[in-house]
matplotlib code that plots the C-alpha trace (Angstrom):
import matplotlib.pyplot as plt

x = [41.4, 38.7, 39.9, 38.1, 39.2, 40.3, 36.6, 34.4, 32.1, 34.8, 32.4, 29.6, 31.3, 32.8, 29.2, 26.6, 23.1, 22.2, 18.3, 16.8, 12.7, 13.1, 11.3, 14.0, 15.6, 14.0, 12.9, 14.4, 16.4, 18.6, 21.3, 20.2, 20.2, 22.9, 25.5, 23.2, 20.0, 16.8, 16.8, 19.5, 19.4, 15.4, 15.6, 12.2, 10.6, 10.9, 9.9, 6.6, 6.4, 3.5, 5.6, 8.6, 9.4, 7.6, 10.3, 11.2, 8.9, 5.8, 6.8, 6.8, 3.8, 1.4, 2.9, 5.8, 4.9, 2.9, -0.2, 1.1, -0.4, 2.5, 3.8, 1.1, 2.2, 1.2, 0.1, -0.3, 3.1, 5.0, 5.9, 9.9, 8.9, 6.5, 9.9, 11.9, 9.4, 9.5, 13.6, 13.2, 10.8, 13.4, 15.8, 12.9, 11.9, 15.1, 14.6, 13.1, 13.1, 14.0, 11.2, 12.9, 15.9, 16.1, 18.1, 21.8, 24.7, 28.0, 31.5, 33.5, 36.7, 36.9, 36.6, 34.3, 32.1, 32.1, 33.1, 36.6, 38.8, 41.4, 40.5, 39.5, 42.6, 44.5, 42.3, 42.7, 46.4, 46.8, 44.5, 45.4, 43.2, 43.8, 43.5, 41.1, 42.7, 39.1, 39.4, 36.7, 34.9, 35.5, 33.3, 30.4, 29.9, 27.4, 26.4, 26.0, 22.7, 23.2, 22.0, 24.6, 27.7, 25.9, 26.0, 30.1, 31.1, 30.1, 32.0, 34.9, 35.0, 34.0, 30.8, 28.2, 26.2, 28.5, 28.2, 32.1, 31.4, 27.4, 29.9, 32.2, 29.0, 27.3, 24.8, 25.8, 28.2, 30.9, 29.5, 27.1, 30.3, 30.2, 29.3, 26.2, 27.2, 29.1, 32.7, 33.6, 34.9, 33.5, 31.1, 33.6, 33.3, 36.5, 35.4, 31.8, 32.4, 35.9, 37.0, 33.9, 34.4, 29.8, 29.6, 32.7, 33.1, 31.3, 34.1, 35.6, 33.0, 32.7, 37.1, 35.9, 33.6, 35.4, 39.0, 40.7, 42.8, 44.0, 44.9, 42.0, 43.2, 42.9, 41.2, 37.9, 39.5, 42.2, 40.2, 38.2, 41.0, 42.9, 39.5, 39.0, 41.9, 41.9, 41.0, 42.9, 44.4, 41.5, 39.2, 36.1, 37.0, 38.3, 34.8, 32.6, 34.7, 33.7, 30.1, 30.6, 32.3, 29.2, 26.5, 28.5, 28.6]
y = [-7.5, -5.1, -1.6, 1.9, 5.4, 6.4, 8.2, 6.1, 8.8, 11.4, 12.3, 13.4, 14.8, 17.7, 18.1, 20.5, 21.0, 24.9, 25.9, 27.7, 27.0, 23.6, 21.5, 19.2, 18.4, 15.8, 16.8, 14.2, 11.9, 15.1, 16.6, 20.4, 21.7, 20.8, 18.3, 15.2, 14.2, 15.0, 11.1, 10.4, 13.2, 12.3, 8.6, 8.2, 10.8, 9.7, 6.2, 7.6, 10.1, 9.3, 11.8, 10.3, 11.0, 14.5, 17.5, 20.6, 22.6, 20.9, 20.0, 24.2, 24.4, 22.3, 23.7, 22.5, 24.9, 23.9, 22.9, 22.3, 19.9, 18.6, 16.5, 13.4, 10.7, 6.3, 6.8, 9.0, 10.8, 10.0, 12.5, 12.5, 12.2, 15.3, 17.0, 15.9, 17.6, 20.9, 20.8, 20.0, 23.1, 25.3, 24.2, 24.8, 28.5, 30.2, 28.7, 31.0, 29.7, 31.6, 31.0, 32.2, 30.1, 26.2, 24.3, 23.4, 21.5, 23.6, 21.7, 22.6, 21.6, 24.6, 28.7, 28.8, 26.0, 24.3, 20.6, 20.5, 17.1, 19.2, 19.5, 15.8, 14.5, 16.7, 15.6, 11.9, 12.3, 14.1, 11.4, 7.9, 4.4, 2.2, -1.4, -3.1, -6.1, -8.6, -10.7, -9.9, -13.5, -13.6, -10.2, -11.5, -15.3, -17.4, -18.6, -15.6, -13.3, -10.0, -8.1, -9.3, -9.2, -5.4, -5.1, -5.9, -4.3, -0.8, -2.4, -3.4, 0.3, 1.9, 3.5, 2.2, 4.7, 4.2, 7.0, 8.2, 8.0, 10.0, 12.0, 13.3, 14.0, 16.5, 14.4, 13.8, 16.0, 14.8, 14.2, 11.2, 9.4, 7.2, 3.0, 2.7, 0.2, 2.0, 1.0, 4.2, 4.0, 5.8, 3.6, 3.0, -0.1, -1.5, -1.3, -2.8, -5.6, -6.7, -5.4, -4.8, -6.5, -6.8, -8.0, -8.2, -11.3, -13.3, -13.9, -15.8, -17.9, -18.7, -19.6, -21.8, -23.6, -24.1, -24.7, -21.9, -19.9, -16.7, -12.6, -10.5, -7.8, -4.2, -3.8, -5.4, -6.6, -8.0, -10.1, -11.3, -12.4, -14.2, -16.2, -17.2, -19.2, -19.9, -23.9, -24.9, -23.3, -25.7, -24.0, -25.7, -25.0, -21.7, -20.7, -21.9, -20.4, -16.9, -17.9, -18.3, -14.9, -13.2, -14.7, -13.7, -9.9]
z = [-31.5, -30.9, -31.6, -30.0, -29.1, -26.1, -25.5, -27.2, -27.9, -28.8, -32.4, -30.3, -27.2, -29.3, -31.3, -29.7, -30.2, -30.3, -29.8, -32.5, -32.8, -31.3, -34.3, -35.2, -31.3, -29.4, -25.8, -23.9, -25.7, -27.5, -25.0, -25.4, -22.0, -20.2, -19.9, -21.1, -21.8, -20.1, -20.8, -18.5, -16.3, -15.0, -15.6, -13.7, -15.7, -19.3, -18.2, -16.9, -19.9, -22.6, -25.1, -25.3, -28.9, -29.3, -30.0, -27.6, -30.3, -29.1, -25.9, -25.3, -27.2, -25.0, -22.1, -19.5, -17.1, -13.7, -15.1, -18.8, -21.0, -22.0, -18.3, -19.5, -17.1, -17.3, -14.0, -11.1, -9.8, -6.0, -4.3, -5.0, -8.4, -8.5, -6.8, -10.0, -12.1, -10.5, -11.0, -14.7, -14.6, -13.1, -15.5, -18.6, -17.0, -18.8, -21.9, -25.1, -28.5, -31.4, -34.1, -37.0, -36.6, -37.1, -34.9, -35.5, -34.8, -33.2, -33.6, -30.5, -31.7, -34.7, -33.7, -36.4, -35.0, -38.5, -39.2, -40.8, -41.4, -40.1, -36.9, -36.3, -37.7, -35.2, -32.1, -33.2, -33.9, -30.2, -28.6, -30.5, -30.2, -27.1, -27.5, -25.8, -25.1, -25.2, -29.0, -30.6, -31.0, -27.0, -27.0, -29.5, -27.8, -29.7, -26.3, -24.8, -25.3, -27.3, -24.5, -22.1, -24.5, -25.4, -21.8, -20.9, -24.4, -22.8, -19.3, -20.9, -22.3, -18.9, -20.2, -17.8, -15.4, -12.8, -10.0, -11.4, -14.7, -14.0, -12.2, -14.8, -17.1, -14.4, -13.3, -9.9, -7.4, -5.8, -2.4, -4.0, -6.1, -2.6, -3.7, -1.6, 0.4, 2.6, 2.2, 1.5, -1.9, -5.1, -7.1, -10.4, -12.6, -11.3, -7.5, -8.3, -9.6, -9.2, -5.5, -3.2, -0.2, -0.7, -4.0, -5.5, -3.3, -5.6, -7.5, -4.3, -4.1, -8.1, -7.7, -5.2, -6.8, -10.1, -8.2, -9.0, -7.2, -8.5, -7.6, -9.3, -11.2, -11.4, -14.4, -16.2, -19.1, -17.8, -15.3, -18.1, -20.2, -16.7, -15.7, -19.4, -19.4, -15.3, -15.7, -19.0, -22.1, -24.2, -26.5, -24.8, -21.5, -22.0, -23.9, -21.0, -18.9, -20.5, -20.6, -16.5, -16.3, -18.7, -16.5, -13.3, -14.1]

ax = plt.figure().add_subplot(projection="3d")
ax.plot(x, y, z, "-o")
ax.set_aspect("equal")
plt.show()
């Protein structure tokens, strides 16, 4: 069985990145300023950046202000997207380096801010592993390309940009948690794909055509694990089966 914490990311999440003269944290990809990355947070941006890799020290350097050499674009900028570059401004207008300091990591789970054992054995002990009830040959199918078993490994674990889950990490406010297709619920993994009454009705329509009929469950993993073994307890069946439910999502 494939084990994981109940936060996947529970290392990083209590790990901080504190400014000093900006040389060794990367502009967009490091979170630095704010709740996440610049990465994640303007999407759009980074795409369209030519200086993707370059460091907040040079970054500040060239210039991020209005007419800074250092917003170099692929191609000419819409209109929303020049808007999303005068918020990442705002957010960079505050910001001062310290030169005579190099930047550092702060851990957020000791007063001191320095890494002990102690204090990760006591979070782990207060939050212990969940099983994530997918075996792991079932996860890693030879028939199944890497990017689309990378792909259900992070929804299996809840850690796609689902509005909720963009949600809890600042990105988005509450008013905007809404699934866009207007059914009123929040946009969560469980609602997109299993229980829409839009597109979670494929599965009704994939039942249909393989005969089966079935209650879909609550969760991801557990739908995954009942359709697997939906047509026949065989070995052959039950792995295309998967292969059907990887292609579906």
């Amino acid at each position: 069985m494939v084990s994981l914490l109940s936060r996947e990311c529970w290392f990083s999440d209590h790990v901080e990145r504190v400014l000093g003269n900006g040389k060794h944290t990367l502009f967009w990809s490091d979170v630095w300023c704010g709740e996440v990355s610049f990465r994640v947070r303007f999407s759009r941006l980074f795409e369209l950046s030519e200086l993707k890799d370059i460091s907040v020290f040079d970054m500040y350097h060239l210039g991020w202000g209005e007419d800074g050499e250092a917003w170099r674009w692929r191609r000419r900028l819409f209109v929303w997207e020049e808007e999303e570059v005068g918020e990442l401004m705002l957010l960079l207008h505050t910001v001062r380096l310290q030169v005579d300091r190099d930047d550092r990591w702060r851990w957020t789970l000791e007063a001191s801010n320095d890494f002990t054992v102690r204090s990760a054995y006591n979070f782990l002990s207060a939050n212990p592993p969940l099983a994530l009830s997918v075996p792991a040959a079932s996860l890693w199918h030879k028939d199944v390309p890497l990017k689309v078993a990378l792909f259900a490994w992070h929804l299996f674990q809840d850690r796609l940009p689902t509005k909720d889950n963009l949600h809890r990490r600042g990105v988005l406010d509450r008013e905007s948690m809404l699934w866009v297709a207007g059914c009123g619920s929040v946009e969560s993994s469980q609602h997109l794909f299993l229980h829409c009454n839009i597109f979670g009705v494929v599965w009704y329509f994939i039942y249909r055509w393989l005969g089966i009929s079935a209650v879909i469950p609550a969760q991801v993993t557990d739908h995954f694990n009942q359709f697997s073994i939906s047509g026949s307890i065989a070995k052959t069946r039950c792995s295309i089966s998967q292969v059907i439910w990887y292609a579906t999502v």
